[in-house]
C-alpha positions in Angstrom: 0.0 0.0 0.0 2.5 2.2 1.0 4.7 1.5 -2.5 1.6 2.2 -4.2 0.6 5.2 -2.7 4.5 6.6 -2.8 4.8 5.9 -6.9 1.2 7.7 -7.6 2.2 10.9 -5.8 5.8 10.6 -7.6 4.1 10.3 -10.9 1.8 13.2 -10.4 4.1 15.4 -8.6 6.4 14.6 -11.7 3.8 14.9 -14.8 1.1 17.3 -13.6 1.9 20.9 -12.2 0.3 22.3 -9.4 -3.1 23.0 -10.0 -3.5 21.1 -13.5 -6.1 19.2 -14.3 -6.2 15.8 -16.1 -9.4 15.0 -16.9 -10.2 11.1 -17.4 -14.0 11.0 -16.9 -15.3 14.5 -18.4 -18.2 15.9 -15.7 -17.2 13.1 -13.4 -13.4 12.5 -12.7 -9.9 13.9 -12.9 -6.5 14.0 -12.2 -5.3 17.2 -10.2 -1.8 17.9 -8.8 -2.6 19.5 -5.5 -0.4 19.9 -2.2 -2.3 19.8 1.0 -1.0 20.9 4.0 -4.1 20.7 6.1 -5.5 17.8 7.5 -8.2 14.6 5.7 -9.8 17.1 2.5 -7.9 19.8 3.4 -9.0 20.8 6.9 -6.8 23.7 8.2 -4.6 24.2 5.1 -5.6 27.8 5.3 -3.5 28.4 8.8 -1.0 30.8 8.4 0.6 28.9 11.9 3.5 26.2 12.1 1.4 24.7 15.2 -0.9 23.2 12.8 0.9 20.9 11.2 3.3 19.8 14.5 -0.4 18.9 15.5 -1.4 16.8 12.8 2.2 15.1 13.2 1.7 14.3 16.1 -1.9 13.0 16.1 -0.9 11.0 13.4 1.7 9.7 14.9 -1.1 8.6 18.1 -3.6 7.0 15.6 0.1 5.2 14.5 0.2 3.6 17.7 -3.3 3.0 18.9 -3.8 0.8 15.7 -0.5 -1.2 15.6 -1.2 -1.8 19.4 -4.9 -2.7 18.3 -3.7 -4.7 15.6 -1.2 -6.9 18.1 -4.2 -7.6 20.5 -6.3 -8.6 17.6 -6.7 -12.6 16.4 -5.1 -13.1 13.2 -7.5 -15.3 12.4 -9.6 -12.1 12.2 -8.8 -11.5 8.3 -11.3 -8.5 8.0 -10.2 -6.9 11.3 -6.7 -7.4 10.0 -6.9 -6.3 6.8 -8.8 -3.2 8.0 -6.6 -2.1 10.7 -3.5 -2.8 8.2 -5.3 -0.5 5.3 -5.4 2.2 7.9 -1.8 1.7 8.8 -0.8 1.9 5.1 -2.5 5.0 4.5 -1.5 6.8 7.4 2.5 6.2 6.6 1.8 7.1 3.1 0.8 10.5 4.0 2.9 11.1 7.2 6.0 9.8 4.8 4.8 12.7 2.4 4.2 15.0 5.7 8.0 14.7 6.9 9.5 14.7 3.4 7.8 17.4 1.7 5.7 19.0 4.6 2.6 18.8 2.6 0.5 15.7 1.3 0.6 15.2 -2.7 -3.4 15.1 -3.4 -4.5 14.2 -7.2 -8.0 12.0 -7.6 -10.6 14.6 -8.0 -14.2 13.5 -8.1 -17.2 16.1 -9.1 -20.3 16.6 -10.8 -21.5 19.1 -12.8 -24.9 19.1 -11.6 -27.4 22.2 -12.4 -25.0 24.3 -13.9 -23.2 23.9 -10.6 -19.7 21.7 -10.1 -20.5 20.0 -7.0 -16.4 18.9 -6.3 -15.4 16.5 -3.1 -12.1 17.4 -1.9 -9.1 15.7 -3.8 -7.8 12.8 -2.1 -5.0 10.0 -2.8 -4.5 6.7 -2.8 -3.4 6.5 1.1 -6.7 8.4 2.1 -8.6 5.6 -0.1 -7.2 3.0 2.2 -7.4 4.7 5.5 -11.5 5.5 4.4 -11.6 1.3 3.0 -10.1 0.4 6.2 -12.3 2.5 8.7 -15.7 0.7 6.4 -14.2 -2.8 7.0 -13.8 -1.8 10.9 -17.1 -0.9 10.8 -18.2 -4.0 9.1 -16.0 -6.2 11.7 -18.0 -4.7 14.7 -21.5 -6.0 12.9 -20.6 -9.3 13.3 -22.8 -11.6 15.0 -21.8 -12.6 18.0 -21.3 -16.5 17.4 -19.0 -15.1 14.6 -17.0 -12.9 16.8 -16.4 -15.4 19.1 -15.0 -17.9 16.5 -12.2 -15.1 15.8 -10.9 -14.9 19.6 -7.8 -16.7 19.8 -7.9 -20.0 22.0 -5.7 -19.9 25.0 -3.5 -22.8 25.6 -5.3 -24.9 28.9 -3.8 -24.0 31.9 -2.4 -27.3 34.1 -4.4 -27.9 37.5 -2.3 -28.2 40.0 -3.1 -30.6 42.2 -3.4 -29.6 46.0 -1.2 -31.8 48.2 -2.9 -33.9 51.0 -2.6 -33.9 54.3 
């Protein structure tokens, strides 16, 4: 995921300038080179302060750790759990990777409509935002689960010996 993520921001950052538009799906979907330094869709790229972005280094950092610790409590067994919680992981190195190297997150799908005479446009995202949003749906999905099915994903302790009590 990570690979993935790293070559598509490479190859936009390196055949679309900033702000260009590719489009591939007219009235629908494009390519566009954008750099974000705000948070998921932008959030905050507008501050003029350097807090902002020591903030979202270091919450991503957190959400790092919560979900690797999460992921080590977890079954293995538990495929959509897994694959959900590593999704998440994926994504969130992708764009801290781009955070600490550039100080800004390389951005490029761009989905909109032209709807009314109106473009209706949802903030440009990347591949590593794709897999944290997959992963967060498959969490959601895991926590559905009927119980019976949970309970087949719980890892099976080893029986503990009984130690006999001596006699008297």
């Amino acid at each position: 995921m990570i690979a993935i993520d790293s070559w598509t921001k490479w190859l936009v950052a390196t055949h679309i300038d900033v702000r260009e538009t590719v489009s591939l799906i007219p009235n629908v979907f494009q390519l566009v080179h954008v750099r974000n330094t705000g948070a998921a869709f932008g959030i905050g790229a507008n501050a003029e302060s350097h807090i902002v972005p020591l903030l979202l280094n270091i919450g991503a950092i957190g959400v790092f750790f919560v979900v690797v610790a999460y992921a080590f409590r977890t079954a293995v067994t538990d495929r959509l759990l897994q694959v959900g919680l590593h999704l998440i992981l994926g994504g969130a190195i992708g764009n801290l990777i781009d955070r600490f190297r550039l100080g800004y997150v390389v951005d490029f799908l761009d989905v909109y409509m032209n709807w009314g005479g109106q473009a209706h446009h949802w903030p440009a995202f990347n591949i590593a935002d794709s897999a944290i949003c997959i992963g967060i749906g498959l969490l959601f999905l895991d926590m559905r689960k009927k119980p019976e099915e949970r309970v087949a994903t719980v890892p099976v302790s080893a029986p503990q010996e009984q130690q006999a009590s001596p006699r008297t």
